[in-house]
Structures are given as structure tokens and as C-alpha cells.
PDB file of N, H, CA, C and O in Angstrom:
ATOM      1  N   UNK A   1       0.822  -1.195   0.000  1.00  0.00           N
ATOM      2  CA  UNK A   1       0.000   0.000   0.000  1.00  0.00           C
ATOM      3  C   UNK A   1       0.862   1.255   0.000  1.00  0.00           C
ATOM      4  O   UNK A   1       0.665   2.290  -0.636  1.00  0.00           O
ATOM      5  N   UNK A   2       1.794   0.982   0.782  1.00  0.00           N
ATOM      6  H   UNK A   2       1.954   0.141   1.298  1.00  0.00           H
ATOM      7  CA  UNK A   2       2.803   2.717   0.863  1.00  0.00           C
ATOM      8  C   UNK A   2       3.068   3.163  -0.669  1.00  0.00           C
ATOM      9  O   UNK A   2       3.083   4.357  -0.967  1.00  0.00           O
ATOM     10  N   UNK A   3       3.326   1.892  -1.857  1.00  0.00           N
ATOM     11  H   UNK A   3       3.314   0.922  -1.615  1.00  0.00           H
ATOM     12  CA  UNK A   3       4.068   2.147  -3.251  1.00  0.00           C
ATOM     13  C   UNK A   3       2.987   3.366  -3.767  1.00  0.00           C
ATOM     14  O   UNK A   3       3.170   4.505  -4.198  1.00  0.00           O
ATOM     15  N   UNK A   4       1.650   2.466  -3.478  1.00  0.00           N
ATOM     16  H   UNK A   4       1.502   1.541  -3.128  1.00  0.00           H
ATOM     17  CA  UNK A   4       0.495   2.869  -3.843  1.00  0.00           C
ATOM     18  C   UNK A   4      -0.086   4.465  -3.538  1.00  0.00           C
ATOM     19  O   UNK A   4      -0.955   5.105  -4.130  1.00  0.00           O
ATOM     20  N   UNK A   5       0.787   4.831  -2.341  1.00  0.00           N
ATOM     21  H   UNK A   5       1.493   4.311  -1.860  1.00  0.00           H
ATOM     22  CA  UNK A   5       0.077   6.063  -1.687  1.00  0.00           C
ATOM     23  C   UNK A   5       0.728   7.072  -1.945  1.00  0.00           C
ATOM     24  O   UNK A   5       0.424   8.203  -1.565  1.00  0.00           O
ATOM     25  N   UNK A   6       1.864   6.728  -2.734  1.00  0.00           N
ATOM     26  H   UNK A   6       2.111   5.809  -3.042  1.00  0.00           H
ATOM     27  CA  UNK A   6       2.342   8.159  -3.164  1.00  0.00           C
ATOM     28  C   UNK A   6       1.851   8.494  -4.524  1.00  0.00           C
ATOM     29  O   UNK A   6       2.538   9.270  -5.189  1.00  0.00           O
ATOM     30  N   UNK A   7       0.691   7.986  -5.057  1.00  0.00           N
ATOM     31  H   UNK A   7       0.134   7.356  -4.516  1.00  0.00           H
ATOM     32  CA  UNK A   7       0.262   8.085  -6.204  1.00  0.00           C
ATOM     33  C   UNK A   7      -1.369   8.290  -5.759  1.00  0.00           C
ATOM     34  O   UNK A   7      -2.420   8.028  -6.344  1.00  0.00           O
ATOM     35  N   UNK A   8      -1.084   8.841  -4.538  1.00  0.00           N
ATOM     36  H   UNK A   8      -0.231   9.054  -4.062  1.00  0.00           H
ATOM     37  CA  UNK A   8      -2.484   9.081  -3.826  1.00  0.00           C
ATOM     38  C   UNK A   8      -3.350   8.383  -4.329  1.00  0.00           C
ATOM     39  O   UNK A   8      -4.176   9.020  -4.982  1.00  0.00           O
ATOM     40  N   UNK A   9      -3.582   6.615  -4.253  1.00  0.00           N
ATOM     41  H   UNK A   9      -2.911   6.098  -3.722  1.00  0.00           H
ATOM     42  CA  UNK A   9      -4.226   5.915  -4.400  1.00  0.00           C
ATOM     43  C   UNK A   9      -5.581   5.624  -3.102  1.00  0.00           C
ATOM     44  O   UNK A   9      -5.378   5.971  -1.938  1.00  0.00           O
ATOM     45  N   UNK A  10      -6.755   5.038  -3.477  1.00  0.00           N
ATOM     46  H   UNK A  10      -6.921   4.757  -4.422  1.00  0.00           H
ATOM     47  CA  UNK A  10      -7.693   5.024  -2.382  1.00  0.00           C
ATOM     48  C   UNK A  10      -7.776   3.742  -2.320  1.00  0.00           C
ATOM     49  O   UNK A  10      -8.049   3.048  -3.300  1.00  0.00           O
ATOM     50  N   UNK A  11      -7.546   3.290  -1.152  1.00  0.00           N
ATOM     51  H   UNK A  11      -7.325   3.854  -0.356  1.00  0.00           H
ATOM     52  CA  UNK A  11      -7.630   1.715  -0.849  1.00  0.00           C
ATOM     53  C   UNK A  11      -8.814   1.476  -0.282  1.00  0.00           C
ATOM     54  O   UNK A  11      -9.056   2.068   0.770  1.00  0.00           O
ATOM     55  N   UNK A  12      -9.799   0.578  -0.832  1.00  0.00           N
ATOM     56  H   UNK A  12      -9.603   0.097  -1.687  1.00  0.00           H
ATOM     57  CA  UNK A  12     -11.230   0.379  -0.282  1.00  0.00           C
ATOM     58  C   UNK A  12     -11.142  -1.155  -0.418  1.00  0.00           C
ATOM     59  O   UNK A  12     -10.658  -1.655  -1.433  1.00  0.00           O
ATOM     60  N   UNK A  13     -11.678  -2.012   0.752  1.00  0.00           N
ATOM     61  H   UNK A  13     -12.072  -1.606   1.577  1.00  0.00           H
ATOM     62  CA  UNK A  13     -12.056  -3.130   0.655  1.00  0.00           C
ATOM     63  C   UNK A  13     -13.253  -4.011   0.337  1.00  0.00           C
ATOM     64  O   UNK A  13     -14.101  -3.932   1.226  1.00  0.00           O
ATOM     65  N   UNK A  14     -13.487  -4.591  -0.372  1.00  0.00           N
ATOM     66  H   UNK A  14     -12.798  -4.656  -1.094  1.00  0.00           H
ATOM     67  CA  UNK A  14     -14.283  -4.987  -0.597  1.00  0.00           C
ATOM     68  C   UNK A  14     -15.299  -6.497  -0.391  1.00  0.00           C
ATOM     69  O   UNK A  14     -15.638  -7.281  -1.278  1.00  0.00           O
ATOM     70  N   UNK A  15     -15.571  -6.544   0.883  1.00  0.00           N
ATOM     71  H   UNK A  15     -15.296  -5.907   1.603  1.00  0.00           H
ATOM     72  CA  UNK A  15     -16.090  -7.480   1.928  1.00  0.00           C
ATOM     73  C   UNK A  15     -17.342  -7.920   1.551  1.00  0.00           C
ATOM     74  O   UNK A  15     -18.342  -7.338   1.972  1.00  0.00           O
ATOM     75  N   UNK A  16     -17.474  -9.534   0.299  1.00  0.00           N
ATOM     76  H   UNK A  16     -16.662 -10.007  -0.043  1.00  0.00           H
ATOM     77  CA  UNK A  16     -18.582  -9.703   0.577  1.00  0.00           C
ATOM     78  C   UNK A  16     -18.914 -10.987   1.406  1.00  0.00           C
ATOM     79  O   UNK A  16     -18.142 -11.946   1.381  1.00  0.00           O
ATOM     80  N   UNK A  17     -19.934 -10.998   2.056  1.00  0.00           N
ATOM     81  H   UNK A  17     -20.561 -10.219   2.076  1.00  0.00           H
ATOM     82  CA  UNK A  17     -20.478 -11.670   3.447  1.00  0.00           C
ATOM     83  C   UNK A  17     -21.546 -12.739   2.862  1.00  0.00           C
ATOM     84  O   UNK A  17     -22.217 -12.562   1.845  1.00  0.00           O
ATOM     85  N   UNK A  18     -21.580 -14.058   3.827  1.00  0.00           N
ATOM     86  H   UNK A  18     -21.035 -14.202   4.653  1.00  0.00           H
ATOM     87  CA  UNK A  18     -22.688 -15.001   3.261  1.00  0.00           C
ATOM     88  C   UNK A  18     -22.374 -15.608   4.644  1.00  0.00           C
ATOM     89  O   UNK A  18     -21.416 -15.439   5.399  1.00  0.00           O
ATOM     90  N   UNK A  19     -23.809 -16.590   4.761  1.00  0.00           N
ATOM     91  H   UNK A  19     -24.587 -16.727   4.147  1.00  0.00           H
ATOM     92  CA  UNK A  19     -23.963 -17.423   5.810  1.00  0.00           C
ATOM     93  C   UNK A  19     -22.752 -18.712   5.294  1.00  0.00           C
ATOM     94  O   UNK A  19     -22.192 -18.627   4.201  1.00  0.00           O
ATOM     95  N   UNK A  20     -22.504 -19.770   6.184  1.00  0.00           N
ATOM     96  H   UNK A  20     -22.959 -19.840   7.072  1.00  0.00           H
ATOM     97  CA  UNK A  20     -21.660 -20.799   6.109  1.00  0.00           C
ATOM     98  C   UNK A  20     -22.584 -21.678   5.072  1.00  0.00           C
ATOM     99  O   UNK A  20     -22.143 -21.977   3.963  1.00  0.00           O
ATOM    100  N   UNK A  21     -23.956 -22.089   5.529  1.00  0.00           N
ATOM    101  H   UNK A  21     -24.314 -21.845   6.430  1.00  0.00           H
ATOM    102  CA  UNK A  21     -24.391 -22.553   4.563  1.00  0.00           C
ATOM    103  C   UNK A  21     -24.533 -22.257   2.951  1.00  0.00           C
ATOM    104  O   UNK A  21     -24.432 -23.044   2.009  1.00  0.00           O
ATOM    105  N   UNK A  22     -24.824 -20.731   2.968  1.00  0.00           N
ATOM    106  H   UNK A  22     -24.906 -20.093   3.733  1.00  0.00           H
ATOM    107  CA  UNK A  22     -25.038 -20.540   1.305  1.00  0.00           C
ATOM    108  C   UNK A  22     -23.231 -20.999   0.913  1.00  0.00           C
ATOM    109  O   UNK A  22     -22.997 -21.803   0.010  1.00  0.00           O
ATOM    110  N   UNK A  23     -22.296 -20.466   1.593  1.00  0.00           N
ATOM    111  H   UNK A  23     -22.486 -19.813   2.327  1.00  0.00           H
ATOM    112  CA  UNK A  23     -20.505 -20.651   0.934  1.00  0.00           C
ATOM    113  C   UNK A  23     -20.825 -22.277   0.937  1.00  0.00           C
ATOM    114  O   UNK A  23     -20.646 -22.580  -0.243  1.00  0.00           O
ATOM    115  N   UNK A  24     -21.111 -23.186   1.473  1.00  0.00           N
ATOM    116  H   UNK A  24     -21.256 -22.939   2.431  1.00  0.00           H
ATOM    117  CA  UNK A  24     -20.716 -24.369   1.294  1.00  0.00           C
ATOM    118  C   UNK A  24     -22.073 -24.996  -0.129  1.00  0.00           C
ATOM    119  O   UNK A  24     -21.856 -25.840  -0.998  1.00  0.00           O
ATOM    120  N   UNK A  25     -23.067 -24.401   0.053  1.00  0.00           N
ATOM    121  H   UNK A  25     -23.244 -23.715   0.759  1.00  0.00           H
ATOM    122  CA  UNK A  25     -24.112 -24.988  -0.645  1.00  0.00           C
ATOM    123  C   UNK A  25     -23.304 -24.402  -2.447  1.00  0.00           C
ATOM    124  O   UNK A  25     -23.260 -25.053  -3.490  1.00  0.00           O
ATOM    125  N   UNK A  26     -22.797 -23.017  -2.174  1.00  0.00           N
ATOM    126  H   UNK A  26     -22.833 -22.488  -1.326  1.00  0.00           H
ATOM    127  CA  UNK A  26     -21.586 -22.639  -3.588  1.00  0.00           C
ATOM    128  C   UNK A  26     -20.790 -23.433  -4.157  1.00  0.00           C
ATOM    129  O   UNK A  26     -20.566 -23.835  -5.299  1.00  0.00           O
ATOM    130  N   UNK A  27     -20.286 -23.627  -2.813  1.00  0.00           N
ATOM    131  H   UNK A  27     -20.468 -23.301  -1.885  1.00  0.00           H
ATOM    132  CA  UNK A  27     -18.736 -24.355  -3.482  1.00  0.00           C
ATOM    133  C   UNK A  27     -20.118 -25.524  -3.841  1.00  0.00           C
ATOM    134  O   UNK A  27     -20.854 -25.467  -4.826  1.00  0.00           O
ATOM    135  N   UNK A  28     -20.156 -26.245  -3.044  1.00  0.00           N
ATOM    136  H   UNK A  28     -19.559 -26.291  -2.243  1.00  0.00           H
ATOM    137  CA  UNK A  28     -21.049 -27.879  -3.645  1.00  0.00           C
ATOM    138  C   UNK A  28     -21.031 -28.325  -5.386  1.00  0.00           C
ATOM    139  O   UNK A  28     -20.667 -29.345  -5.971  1.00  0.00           O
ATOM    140  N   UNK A  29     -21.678 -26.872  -5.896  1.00  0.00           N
ATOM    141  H   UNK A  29     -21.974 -26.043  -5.421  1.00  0.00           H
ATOM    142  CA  UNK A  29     -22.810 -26.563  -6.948  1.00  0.00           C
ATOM    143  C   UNK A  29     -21.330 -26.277  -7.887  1.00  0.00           C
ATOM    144  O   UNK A  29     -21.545 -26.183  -9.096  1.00  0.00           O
ATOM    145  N   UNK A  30     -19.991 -26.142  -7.489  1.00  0.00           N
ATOM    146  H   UNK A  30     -19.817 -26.218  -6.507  1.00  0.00           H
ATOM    147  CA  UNK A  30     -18.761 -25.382  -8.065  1.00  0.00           C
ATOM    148  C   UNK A  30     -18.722 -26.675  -9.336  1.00  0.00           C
ATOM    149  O   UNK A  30     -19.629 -27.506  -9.286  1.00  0.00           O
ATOM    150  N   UNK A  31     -17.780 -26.789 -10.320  1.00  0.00           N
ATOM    151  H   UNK A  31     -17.044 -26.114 -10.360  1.00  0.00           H
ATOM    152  CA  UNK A  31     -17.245 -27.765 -11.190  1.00  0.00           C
ATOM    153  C   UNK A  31     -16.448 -28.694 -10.302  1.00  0.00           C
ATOM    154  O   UNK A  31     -15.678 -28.286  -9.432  1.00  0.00           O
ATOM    155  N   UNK A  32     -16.638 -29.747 -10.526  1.00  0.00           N
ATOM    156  H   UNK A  32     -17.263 -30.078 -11.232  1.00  0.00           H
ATOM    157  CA  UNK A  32     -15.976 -30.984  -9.572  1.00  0.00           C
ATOM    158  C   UNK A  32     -14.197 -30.221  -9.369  1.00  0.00           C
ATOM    159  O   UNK A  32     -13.767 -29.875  -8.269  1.00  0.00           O
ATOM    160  N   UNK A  33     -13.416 -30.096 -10.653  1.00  0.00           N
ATOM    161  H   UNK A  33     -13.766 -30.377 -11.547  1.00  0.00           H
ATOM    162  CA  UNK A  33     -11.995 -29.155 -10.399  1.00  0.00           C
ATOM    163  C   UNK A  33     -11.724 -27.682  -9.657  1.00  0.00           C
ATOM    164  O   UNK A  33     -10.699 -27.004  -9.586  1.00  0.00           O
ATOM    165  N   UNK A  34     -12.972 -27.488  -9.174  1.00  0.00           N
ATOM    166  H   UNK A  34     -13.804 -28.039  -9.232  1.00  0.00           H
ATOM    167  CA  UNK A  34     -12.594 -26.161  -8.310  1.00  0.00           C
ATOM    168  C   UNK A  34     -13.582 -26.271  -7.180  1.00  0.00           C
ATOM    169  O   UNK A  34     -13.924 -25.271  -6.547  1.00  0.00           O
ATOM    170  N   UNK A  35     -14.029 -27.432  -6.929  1.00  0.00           N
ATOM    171  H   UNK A  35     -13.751 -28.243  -7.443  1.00  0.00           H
ATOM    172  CA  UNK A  35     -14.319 -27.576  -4.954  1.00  0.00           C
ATOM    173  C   UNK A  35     -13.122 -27.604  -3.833  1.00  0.00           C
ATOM    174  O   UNK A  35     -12.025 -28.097  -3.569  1.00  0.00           O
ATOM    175  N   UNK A  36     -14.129 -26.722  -3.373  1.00  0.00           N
ATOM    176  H   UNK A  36     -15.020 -26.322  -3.587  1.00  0.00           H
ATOM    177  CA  UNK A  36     -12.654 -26.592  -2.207  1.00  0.00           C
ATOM    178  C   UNK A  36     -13.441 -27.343  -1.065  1.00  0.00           C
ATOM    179  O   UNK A  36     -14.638 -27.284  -0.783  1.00  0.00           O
ATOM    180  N   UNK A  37     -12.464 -28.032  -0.517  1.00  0.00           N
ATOM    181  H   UNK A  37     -11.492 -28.080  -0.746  1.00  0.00           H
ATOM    182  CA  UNK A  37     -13.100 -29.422   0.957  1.00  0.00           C
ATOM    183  C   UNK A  37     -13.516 -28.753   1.994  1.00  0.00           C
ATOM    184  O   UNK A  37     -12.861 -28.033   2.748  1.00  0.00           O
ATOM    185  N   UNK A  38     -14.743 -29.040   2.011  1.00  0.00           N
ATOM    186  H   UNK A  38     -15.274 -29.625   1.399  1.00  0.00           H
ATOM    187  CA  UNK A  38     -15.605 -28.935   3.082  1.00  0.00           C
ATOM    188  C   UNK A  38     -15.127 -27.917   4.277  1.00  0.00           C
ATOM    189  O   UNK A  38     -15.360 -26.765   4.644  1.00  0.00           O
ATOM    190  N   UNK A  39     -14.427 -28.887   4.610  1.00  0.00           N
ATOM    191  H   UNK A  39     -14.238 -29.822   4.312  1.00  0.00           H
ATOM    192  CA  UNK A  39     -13.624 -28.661   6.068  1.00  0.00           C
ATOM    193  C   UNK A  39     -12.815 -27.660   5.945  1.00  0.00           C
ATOM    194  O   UNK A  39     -12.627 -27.041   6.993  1.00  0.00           O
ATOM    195  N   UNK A  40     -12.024 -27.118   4.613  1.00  0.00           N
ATOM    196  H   UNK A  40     -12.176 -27.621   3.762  1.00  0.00           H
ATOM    197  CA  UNK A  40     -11.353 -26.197   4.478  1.00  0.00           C
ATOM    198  C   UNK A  40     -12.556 -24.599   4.538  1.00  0.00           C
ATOM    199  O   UNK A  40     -12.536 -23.494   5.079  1.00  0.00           O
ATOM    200  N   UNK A  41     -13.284 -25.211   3.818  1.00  0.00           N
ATOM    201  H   UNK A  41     -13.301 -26.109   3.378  1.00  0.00           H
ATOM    202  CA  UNK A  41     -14.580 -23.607   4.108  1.00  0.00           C
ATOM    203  C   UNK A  41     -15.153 -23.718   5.278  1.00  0.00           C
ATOM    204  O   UNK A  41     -16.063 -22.963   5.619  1.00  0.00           O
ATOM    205  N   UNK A  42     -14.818 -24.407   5.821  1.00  0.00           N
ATOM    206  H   UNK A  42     -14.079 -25.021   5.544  1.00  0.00           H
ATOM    207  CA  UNK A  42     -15.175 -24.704   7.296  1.00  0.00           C
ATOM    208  C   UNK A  42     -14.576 -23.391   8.304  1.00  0.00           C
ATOM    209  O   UNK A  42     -14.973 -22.295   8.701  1.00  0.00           O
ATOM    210  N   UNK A  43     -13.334 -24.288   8.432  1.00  0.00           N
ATOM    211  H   UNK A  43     -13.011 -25.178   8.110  1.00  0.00           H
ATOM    212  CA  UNK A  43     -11.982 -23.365   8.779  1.00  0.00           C
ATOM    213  C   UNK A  43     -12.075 -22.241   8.573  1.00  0.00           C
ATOM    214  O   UNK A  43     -12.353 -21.566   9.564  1.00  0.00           O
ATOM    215  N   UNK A  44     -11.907 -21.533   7.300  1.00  0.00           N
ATOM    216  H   UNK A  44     -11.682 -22.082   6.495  1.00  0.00           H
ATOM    217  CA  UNK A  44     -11.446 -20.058   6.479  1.00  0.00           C
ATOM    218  C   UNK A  44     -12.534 -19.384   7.396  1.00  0.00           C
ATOM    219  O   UNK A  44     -12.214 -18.412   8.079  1.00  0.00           O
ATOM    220  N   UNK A  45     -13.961 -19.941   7.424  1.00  0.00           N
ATOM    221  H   UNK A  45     -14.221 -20.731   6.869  1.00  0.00           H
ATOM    222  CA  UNK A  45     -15.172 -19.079   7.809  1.00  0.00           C
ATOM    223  C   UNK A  45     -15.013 -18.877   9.094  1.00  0.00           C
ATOM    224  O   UNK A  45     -15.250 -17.747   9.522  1.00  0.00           O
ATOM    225  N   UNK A  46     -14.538 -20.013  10.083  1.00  0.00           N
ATOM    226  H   UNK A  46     -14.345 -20.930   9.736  1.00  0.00           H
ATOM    227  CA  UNK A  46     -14.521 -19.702  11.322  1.00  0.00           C
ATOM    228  C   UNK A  46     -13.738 -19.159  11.751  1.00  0.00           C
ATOM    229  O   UNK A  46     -14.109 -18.727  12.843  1.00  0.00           O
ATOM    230  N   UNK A  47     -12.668 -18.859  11.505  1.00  0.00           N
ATOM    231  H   UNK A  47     -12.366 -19.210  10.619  1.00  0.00           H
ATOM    232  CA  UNK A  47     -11.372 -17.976  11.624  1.00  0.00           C
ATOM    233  C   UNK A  47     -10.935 -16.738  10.329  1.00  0.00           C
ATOM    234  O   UNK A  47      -9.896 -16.397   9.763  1.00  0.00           O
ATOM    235  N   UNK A  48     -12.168 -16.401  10.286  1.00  0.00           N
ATOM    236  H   UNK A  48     -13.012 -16.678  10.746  1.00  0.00           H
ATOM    237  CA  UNK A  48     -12.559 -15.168   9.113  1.00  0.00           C
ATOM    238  C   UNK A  48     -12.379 -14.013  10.135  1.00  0.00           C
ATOM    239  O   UNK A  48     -12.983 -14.053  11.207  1.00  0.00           O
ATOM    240  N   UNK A  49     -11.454 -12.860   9.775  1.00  0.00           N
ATOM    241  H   UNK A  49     -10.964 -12.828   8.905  1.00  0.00           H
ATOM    242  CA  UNK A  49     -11.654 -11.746  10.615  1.00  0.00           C
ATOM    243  C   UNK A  49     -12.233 -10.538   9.475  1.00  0.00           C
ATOM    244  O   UNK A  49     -11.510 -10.372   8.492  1.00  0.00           O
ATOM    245  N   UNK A  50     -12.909 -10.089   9.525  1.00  0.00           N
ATOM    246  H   UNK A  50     -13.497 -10.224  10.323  1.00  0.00           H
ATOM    247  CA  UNK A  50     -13.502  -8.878   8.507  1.00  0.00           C
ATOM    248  C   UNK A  50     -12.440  -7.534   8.649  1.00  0.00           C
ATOM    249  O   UNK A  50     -12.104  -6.931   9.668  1.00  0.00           O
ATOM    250  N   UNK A  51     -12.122  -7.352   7.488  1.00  0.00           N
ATOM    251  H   UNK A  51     -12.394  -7.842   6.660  1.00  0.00           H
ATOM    252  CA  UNK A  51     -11.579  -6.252   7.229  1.00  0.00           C
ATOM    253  C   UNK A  51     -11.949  -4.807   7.954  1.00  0.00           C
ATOM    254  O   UNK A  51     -13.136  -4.537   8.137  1.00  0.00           O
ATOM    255  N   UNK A  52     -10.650  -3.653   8.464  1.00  0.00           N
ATOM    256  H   UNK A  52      -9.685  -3.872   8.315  1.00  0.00           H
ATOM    257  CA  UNK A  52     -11.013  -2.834   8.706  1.00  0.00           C
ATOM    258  C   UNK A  52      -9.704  -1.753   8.530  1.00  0.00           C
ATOM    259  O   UNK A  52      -8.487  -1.876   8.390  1.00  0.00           O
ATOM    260  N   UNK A  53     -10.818  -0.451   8.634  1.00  0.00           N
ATOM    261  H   UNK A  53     -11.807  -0.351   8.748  1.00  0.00           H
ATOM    262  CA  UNK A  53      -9.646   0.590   8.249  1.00  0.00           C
ATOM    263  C   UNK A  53      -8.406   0.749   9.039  1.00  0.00           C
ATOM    264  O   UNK A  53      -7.414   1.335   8.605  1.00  0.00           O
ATOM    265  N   UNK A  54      -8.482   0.266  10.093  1.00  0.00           N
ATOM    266  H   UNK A  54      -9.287  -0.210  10.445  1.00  0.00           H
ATOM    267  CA  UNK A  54      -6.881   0.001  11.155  1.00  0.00           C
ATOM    268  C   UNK A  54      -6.240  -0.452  10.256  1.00  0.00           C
ATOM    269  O   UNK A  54      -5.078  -0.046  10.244  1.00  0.00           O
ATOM    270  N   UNK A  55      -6.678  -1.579   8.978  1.00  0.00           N
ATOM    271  H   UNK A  55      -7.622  -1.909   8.988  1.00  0.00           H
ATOM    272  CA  UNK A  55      -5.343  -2.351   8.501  1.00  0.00           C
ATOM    273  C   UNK A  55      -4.857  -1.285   6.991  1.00  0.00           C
ATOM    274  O   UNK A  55      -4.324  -1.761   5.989  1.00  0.00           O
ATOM    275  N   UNK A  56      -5.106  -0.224   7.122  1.00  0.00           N
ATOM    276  H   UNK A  56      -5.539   0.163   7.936  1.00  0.00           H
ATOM    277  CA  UNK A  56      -5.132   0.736   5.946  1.00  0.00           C
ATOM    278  C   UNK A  56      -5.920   1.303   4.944  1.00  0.00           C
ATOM    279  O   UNK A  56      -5.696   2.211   4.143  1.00  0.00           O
ATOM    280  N   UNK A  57      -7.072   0.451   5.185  1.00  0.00           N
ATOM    281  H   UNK A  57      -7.254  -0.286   5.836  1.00  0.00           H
ATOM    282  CA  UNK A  57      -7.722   0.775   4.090  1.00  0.00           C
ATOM    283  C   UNK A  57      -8.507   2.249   4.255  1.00  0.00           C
ATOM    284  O   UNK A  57      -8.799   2.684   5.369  1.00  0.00           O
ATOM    285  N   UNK A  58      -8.771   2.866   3.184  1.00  0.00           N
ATOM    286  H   UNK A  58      -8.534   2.513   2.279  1.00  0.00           H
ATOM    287  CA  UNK A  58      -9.454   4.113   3.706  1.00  0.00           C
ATOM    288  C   UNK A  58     -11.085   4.058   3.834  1.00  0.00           C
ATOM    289  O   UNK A  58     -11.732   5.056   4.149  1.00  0.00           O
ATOM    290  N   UNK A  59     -11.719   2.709   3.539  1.00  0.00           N
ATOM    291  H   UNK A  59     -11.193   1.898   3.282  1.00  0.00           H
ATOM    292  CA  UNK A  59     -13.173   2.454   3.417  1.00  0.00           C
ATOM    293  C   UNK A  59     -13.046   0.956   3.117  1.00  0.00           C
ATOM    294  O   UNK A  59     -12.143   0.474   2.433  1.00  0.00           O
ATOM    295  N   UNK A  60     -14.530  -0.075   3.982  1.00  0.00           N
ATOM    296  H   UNK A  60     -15.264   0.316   4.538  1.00  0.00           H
ATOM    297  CA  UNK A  60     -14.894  -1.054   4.319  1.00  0.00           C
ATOM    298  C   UNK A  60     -15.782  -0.928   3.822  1.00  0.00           C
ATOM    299  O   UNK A  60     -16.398   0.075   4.179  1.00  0.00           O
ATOM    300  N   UNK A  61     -16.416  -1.745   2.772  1.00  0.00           N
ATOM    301  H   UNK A  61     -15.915  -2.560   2.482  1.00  0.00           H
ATOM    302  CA  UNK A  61     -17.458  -2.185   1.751  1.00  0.00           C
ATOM    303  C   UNK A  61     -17.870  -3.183   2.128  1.00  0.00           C
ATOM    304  O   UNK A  61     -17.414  -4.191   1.589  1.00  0.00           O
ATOM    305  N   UNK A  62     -19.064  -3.370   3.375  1.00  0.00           N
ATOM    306  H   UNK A  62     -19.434  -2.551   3.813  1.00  0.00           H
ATOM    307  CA  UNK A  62     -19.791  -4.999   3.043  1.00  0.00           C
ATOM    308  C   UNK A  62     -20.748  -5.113   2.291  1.00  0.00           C
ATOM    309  O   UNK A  62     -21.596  -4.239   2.116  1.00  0.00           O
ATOM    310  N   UNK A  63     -20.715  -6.544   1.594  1.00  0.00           N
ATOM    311  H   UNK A  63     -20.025  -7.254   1.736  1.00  0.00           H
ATOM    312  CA  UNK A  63     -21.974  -6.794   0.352  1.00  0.00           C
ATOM    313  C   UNK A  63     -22.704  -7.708   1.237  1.00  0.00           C
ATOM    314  O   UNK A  63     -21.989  -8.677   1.493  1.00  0.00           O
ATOM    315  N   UNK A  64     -23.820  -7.770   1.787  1.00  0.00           N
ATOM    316  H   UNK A  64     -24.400  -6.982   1.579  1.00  0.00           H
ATOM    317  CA  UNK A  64     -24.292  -8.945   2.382  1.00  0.00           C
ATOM    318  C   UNK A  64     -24.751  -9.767   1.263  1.00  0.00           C
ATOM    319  O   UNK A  64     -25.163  -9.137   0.289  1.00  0.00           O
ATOM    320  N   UNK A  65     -24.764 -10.931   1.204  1.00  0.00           N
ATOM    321  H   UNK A  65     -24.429 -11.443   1.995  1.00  0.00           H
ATOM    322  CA  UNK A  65     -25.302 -11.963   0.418  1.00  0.00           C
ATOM    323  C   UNK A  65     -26.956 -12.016   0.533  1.00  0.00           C
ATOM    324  O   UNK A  65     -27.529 -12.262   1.595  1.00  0.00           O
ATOM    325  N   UNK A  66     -27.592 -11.766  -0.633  1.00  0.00           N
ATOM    326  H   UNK A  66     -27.127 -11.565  -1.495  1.00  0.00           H
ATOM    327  CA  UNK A  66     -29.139 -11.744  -0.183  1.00  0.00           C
ATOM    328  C   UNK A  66     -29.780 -12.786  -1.267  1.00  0.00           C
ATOM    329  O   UNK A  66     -29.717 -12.921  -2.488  1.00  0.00           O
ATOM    330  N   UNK A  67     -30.687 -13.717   0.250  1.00  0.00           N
ATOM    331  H   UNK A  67     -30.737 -13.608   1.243  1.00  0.00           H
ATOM    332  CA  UNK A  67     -30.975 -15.142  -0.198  1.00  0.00           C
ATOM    333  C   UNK A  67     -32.148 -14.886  -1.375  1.00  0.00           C
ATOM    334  O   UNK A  67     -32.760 -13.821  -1.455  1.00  0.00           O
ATOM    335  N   UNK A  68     -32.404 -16.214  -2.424  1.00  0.00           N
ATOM    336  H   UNK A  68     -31.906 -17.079  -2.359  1.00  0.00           H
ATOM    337  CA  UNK A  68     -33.239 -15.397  -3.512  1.00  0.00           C
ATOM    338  C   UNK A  68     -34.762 -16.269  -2.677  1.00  0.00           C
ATOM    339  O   UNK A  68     -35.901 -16.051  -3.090  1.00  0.00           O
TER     340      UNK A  68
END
């Protein structure tokens, strides 16, 4: 980010959010070559920390996932 900021760049994150079920019911539905194991979206989700401007960014974008 510093390379970035002398070119007065705006760092915004872009956080989108879903229940554990819809990410796993995703991946499921994915092409057999790009499922990721269970247990690994397991993991990532439960030890997910959400982004915030402490870590530099100048704005936190959540998308909530909205069920159809």
C-alpha cells in the first residue's frame, strides 16, 4: 500500500459476506476441479476476521449476500 500512496491511491475493501451454509451450498454446486473441501470452508469461515480501516484501508465495503 505505501508504493500505492504516493500516487495518492484510495484503498477500499471490498467485503462480501454469506452465511456458512449458502458458501458451502456454492462451493457444492462449483465444477468438480474447483471444490474446495468442506472442512477447508469450514476453517477459512470460522477464523474469518472482517476487514477494517486500522489495517489501511481508507473504506470497508460490506456486500451482504441476499438469499433469492
Amino acid at each position: 500500500m505505501t508504493h500505492a500512496r504516493r500516487f495518492s491511491c484510495r484503498f477500499v475493501s471490498i467485503w462480501i459476506s454469506c452465511e456458512l451454509d449458502v458458501a458451502l451450498a456454492q462451493n457444492s454446486a462449483s465444477p468438480s476441479d474447483q471444490i474446495v473441501p468442506e472442512e477447508v470452508v469450514r476453517l477459512v469461515f470460522k477464523d474469518f476476521e472482517p476487514p477494517t480501516v486500522d489495517e489501511g484501508f481508507d473504506e470497508v465495503l460490506k456486500i451482504e449476500h441476499v438469499r433469492n
